[in-house]
MDTraj code that builds the backbone (N, CA, C; nanometers):
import mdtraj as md
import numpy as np

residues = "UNK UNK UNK UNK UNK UNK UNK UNK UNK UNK UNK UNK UNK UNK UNK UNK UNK UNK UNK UNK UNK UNK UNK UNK UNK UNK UNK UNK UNK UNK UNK UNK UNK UNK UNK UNK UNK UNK UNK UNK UNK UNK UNK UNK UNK UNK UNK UNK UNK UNK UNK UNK UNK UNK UNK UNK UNK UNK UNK UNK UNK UNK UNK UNK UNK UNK UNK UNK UNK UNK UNK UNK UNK UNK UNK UNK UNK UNK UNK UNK UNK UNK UNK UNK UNK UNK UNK UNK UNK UNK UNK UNK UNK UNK UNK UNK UNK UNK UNK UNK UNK UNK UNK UNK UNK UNK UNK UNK UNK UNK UNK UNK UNK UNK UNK UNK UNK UNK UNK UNK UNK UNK UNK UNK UNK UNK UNK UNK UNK UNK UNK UNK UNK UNK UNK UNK UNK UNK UNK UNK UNK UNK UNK UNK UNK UNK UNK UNK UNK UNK UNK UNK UNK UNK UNK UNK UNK".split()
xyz = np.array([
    [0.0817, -0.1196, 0.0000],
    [0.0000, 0.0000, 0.0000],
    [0.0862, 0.1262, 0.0000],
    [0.1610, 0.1172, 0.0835],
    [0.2737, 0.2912, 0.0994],
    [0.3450, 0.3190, -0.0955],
    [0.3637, 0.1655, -0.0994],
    [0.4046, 0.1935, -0.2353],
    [0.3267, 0.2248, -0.3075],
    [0.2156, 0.1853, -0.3568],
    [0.1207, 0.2315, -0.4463],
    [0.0855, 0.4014, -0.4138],
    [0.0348, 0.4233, -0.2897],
    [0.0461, 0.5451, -0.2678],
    [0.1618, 0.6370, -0.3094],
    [0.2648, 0.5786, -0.2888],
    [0.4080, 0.7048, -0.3488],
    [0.3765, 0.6731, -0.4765],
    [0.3745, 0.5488, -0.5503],
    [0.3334, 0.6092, -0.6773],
    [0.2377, 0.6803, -0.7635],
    [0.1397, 0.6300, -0.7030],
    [-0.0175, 0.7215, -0.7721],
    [-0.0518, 0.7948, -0.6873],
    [-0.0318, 0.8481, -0.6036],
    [-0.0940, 0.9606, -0.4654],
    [-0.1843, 0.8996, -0.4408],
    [-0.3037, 0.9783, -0.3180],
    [-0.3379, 0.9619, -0.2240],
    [-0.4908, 0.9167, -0.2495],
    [-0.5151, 0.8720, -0.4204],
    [-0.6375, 0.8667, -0.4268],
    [-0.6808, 0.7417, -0.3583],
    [-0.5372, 0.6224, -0.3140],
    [-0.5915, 0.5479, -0.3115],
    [-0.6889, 0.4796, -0.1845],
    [-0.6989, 0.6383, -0.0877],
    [-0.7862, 0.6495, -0.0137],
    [-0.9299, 0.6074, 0.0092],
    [-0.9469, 0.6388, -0.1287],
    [-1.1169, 0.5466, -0.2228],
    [-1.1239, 0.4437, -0.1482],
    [-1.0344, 0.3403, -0.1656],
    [-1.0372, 0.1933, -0.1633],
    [-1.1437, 0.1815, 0.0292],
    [-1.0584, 0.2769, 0.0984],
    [-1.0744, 0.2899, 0.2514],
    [-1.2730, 0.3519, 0.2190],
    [-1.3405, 0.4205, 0.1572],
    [-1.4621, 0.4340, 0.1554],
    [-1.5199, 0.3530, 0.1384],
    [-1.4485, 0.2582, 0.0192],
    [-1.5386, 0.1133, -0.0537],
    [-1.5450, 0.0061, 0.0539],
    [-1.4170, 0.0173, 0.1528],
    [-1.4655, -0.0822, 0.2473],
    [-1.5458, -0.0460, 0.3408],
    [-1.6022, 0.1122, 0.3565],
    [-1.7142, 0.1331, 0.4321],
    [-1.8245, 0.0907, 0.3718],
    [-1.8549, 0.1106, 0.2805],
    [-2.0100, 0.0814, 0.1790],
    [-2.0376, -0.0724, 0.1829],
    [-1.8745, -0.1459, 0.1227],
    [-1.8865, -0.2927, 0.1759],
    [-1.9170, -0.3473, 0.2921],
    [-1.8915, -0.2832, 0.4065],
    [-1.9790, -0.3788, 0.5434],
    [-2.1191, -0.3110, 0.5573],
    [-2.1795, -0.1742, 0.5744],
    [-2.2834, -0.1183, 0.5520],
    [-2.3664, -0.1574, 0.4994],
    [-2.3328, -0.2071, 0.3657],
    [-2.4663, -0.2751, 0.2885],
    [-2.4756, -0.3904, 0.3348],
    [-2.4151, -0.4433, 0.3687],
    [-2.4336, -0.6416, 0.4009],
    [-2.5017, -0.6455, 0.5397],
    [-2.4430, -0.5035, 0.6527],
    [-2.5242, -0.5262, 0.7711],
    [-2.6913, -0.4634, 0.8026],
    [-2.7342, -0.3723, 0.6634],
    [-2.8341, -0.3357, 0.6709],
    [-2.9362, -0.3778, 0.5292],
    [-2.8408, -0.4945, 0.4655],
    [-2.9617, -0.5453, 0.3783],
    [-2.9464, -0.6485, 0.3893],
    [-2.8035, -0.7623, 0.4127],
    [-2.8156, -0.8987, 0.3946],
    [-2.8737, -0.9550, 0.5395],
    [-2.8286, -0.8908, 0.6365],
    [-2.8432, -0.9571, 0.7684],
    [-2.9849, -0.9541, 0.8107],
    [-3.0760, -0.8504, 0.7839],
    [-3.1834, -0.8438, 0.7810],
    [-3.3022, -0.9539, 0.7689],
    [-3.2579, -0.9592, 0.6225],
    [-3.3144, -1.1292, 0.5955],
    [-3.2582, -1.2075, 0.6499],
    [-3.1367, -1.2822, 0.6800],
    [-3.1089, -1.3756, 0.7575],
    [-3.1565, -1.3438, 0.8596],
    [-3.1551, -1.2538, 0.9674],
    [-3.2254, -1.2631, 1.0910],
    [-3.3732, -1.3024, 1.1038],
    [-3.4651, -1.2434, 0.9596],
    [-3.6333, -1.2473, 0.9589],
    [-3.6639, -1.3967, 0.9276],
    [-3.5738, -1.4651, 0.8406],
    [-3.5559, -1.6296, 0.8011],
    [-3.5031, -1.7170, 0.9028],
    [-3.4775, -1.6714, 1.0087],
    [-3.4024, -1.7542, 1.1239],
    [-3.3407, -1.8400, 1.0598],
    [-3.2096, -1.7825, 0.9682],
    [-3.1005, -1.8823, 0.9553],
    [-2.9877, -1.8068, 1.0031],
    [-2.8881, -1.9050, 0.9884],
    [-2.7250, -1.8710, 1.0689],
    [-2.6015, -1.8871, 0.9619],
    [-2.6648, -1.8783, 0.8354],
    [-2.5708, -1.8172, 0.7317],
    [-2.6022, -1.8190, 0.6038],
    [-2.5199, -1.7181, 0.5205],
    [-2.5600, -1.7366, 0.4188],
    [-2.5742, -1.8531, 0.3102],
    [-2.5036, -1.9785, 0.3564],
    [-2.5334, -2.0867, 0.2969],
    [-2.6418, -2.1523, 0.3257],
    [-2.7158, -2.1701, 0.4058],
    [-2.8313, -2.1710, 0.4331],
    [-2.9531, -2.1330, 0.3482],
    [-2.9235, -1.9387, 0.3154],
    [-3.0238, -1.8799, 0.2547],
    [-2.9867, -1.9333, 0.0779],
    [-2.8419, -1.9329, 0.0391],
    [-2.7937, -2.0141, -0.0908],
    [-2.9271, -2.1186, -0.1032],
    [-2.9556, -2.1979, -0.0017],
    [-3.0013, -2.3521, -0.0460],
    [-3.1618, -2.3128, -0.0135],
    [-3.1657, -2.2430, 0.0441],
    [-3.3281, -2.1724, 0.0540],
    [-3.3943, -2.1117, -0.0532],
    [-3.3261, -2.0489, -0.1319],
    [-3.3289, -1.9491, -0.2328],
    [-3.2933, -2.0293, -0.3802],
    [-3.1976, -2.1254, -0.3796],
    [-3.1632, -2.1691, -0.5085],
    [-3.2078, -2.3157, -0.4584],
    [-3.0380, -2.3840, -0.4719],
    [-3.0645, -2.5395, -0.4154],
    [-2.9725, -2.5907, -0.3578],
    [-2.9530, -2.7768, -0.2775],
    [-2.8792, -2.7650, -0.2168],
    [-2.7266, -2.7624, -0.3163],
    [-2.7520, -2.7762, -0.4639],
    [-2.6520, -2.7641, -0.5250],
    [-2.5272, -2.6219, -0.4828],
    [-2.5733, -2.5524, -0.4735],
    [-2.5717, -2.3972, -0.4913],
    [-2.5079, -2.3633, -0.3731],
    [-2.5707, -2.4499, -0.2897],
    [-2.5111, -2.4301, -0.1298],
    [-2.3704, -2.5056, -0.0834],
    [-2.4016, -2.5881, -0.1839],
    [-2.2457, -2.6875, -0.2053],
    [-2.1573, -2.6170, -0.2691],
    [-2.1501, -2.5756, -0.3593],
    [-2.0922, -2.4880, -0.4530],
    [-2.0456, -2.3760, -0.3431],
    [-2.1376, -2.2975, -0.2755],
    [-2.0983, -2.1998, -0.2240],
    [-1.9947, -2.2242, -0.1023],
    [-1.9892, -2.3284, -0.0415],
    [-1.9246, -2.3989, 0.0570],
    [-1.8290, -2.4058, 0.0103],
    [-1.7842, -2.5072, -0.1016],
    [-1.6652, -2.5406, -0.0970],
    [-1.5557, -2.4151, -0.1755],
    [-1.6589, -2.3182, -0.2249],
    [-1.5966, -2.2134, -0.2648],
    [-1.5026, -2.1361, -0.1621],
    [-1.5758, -2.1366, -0.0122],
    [-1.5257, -2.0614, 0.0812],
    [-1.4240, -2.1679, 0.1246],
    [-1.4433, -2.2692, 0.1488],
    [-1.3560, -2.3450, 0.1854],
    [-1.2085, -2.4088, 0.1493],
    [-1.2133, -2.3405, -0.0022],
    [-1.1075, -2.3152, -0.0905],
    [-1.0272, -2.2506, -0.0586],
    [-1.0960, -2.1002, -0.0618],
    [-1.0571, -1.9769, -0.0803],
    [-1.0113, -1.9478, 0.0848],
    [-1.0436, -2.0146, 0.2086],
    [-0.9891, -1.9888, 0.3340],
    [-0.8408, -2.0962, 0.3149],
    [-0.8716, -2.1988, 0.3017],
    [-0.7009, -2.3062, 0.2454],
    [-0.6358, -2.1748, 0.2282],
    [-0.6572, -2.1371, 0.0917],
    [-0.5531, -2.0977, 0.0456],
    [-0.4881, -1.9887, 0.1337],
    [-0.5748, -1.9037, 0.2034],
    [-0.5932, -1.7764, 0.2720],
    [-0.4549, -1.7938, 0.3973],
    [-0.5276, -1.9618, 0.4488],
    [-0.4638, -2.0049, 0.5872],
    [-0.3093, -1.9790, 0.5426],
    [-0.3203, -2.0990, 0.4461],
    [-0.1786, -2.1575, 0.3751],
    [-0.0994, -1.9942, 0.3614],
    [-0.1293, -1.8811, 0.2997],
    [-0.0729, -1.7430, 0.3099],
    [-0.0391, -1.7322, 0.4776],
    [-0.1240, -1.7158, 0.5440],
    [-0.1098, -1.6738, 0.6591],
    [-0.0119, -1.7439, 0.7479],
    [-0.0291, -1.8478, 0.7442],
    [0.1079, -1.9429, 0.8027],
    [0.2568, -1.9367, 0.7581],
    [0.2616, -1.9437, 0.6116],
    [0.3807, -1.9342, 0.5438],
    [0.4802, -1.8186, 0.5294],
    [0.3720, -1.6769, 0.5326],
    [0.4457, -1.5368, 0.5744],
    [0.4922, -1.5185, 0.7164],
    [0.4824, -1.5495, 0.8133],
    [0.5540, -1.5025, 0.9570],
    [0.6430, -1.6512, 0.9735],
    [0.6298, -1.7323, 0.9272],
    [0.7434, -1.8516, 0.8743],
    [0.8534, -1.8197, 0.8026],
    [0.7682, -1.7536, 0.7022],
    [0.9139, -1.7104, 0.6230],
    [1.0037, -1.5490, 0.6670],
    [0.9007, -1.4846, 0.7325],
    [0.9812, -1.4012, 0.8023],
    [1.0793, -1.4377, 0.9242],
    [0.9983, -1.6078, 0.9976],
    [1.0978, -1.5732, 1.0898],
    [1.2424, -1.6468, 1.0468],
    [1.2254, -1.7173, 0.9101],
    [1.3447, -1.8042, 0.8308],
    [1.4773, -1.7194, 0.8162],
    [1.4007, -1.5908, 0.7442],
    [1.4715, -1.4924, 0.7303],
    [1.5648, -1.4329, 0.8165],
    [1.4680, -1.4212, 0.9485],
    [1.5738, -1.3551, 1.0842],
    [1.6346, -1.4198, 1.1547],
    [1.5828, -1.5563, 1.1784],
    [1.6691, -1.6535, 1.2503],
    [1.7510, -1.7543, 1.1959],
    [1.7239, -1.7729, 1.0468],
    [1.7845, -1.8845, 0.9442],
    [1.7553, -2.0353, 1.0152],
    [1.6250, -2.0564, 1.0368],
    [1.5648, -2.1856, 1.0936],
    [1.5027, -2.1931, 0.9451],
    [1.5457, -2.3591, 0.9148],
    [1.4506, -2.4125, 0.7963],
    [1.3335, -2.3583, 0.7495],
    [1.2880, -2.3275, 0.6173],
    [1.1430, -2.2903, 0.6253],
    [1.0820, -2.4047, 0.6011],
    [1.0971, -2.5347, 0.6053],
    [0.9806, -2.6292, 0.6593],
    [0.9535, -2.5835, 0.7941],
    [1.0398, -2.6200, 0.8511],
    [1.0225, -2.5844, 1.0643],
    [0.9671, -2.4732, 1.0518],
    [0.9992, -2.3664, 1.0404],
    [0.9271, -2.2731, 1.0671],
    [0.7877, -2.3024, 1.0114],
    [0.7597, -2.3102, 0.9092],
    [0.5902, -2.3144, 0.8905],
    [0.5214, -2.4287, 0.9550],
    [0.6114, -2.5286, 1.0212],
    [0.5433, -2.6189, 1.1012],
    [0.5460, -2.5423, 1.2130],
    [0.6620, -2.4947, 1.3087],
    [0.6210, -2.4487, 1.4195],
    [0.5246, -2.3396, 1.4301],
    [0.4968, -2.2434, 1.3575],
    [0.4231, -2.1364, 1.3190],
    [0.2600, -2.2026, 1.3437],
    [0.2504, -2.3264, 1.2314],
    [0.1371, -2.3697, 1.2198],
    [0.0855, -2.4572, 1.3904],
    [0.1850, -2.5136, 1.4714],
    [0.1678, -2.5713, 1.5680],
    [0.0826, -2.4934, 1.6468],
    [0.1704, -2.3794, 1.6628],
    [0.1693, -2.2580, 1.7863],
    [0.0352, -2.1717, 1.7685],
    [0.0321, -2.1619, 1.6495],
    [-0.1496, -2.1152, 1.6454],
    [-0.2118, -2.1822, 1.6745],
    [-0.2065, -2.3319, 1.6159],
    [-0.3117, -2.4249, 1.6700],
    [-0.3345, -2.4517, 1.8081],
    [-0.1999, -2.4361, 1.8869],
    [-0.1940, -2.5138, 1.9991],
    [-0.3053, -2.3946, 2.1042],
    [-0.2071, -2.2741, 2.0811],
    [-0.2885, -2.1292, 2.1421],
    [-0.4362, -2.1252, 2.1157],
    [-0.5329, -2.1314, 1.9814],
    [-0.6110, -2.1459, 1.9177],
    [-0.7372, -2.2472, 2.0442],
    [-0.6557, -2.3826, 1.9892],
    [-0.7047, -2.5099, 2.0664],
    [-0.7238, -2.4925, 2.2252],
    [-0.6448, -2.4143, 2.2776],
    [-0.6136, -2.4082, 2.4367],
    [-0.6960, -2.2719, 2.4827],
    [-0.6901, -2.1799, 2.4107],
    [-0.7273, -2.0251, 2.4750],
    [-0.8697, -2.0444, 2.4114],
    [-0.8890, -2.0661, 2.2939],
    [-1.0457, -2.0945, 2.2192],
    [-1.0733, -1.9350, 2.1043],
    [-1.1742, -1.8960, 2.1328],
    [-1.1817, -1.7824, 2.0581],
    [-1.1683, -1.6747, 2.1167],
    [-1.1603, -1.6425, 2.2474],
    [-1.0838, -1.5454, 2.3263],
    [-0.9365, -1.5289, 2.3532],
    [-0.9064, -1.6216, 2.2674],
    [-0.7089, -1.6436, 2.3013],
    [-0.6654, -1.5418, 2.1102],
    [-0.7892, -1.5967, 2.0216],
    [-0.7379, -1.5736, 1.8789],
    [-0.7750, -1.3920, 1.9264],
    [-0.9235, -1.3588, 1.9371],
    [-0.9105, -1.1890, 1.9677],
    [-0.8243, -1.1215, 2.0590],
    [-0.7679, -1.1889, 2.1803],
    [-0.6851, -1.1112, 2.1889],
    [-0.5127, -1.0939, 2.1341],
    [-0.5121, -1.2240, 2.0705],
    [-0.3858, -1.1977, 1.9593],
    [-0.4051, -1.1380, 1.8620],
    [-0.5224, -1.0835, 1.8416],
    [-0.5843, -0.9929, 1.6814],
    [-0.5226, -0.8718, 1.7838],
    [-0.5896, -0.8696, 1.8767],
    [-0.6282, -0.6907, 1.9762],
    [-0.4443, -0.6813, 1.9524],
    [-0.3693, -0.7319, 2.0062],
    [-0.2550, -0.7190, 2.0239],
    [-0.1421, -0.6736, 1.9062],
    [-0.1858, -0.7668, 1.8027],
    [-0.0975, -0.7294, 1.6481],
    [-0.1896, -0.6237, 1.6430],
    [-0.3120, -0.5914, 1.6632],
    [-0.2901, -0.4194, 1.6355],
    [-0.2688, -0.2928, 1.6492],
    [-0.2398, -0.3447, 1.8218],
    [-0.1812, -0.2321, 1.9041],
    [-0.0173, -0.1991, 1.8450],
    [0.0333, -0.3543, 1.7968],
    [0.1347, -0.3379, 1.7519],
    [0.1751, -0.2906, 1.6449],
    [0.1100, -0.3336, 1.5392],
    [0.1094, -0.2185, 1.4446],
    [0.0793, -0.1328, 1.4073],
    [-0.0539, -0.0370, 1.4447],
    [-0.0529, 0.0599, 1.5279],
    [0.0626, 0.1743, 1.5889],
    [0.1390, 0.1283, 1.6572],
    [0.1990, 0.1696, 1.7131],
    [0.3913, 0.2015, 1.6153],
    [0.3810, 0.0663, 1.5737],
    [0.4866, 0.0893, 1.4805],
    [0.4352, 0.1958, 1.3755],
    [0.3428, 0.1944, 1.3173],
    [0.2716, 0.3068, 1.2033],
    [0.3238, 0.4597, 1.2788],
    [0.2753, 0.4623, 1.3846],
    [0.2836, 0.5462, 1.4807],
    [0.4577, 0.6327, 1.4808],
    [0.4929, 0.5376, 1.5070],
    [0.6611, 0.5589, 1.5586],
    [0.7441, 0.5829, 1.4204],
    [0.6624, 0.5363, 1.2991],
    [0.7401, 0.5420, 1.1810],
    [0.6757, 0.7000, 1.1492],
    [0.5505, 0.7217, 1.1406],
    [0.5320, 0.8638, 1.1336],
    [0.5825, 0.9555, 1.2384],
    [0.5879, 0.9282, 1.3288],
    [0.6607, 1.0510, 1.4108],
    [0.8386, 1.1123, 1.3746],
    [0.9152, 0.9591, 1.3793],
    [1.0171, 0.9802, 1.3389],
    [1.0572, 1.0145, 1.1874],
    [1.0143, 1.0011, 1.1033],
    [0.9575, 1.0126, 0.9730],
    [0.9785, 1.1858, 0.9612],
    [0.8708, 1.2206, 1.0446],
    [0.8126, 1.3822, 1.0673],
    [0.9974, 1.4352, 1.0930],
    [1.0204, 1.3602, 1.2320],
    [1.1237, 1.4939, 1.2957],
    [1.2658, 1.4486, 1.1649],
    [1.2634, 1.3444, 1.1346],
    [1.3898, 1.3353, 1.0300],
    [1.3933, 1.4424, 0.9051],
    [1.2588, 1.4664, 0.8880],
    [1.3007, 1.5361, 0.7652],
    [1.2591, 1.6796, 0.8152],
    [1.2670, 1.7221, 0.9051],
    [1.2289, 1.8650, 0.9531],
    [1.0651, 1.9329, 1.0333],
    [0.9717, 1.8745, 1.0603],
    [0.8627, 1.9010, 1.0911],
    [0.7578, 1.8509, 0.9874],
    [0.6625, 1.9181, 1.0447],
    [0.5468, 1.8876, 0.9886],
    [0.5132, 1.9852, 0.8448],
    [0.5688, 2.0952, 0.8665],
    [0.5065, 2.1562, 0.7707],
    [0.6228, 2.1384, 0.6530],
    [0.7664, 2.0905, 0.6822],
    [0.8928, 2.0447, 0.6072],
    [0.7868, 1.9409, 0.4950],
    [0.7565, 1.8546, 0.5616],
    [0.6738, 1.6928, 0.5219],
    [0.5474, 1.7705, 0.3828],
    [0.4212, 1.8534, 0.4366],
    [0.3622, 1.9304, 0.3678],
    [0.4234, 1.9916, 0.2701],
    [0.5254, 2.0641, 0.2677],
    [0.5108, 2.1880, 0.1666],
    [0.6308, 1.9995, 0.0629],
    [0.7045, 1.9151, 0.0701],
    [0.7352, 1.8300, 0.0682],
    [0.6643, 1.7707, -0.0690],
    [0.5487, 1.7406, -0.0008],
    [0.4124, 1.6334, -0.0630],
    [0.3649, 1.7369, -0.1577],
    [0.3164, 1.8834, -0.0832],
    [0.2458, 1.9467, -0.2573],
    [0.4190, 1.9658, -0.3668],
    [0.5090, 2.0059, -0.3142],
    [0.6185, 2.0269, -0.4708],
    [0.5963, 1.8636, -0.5211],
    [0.6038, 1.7643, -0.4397],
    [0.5609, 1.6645, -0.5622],
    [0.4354, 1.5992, -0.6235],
    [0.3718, 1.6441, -0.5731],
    [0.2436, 1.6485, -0.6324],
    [0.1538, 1.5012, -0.5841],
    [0.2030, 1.5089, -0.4381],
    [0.1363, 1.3529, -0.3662],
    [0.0117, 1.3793, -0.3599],
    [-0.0443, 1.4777, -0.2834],
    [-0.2168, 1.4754, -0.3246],
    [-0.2840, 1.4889, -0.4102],
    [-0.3546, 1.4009, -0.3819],
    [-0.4605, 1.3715, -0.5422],
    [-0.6052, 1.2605, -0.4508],
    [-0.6884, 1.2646, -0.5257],
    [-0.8194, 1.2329, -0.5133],
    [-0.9030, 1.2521, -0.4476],
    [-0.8827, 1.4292, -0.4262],
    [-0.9826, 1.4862, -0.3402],
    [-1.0616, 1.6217, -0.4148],
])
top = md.Topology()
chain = top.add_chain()
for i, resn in enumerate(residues, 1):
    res = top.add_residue(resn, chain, resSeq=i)
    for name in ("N", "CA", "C"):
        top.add_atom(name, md.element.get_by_symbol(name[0]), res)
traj = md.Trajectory(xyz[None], top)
């Protein structure tokens, strides 16, 4: 993202509206009906609405598309930690994959939110520390501003 932004400026702010409109509409038109249908997901309403074909289809679609999702998610902080510690990247994506599971399996779904709450305090905070220092390296705030308009970073407003 920082990259795309230095290259095309700041329109790509858009994207941050579209994911407002994207949860908005789903919590004030899709959920609606699922709540008035007393079902507990949208595969459900799939096989209500079409058939159970449809609902199969839609299943194993998600169930694909999370594999693959997981398989990302495991293999990047594996291969980061290959990188910093030079531990195998088999081991690492096994231990990686253990240690979620094990935490996962043991803490339940209050162990996974507060490892969400946490990576985002943490990054967060790094965002944080990279803009501040960022700011005083190159002279202030208004150094940074007058900076961004000579190159012509804003855009899509």
């Amino acid at each position: 993202v920082p990259a795309e932004i230095y290259a095309h400026g700041t329109q790509y702010w858009f994207i941050g509206c579209a994911y407002i409109l994207g949860l908005l509409i789903p919590a004030h038109v899709f959920i609606p009906v699922l709540y008035r249908l007393h079902l507990t997901s949208a595969y459900q309403y799939l096989e209500l609405r079409f058939s159970k074909t449809v609902r199969i289809c839609g299943t194993l679609t998600f169930i694909f598309q999370m594999v693959v999702y997981m398989g990302v998610c495991v293999y990047t902080p594996a291969f980061a930690l290959n990188a910093v510690t030079g531990f195998e990247l088999w081991g690492a994506v096994l231990t990686t994959g253990l240690v979620c599971m094990l935490y996962t399996t043991i803490g339940g779904l209050k162990a996974v939110i507060w490892t969400d709450v946490f990576q985002t305090v943490v990054m967060f905070a790094g965002q944080l520390a990279v803009i501040v220092v960022g700011v005083q390296r190159t002279g202030g705030v208004s150094e940074v501003w007058r900076k961004v308009l000579e190159g012509n970073r804003i855009s899509g407003v």
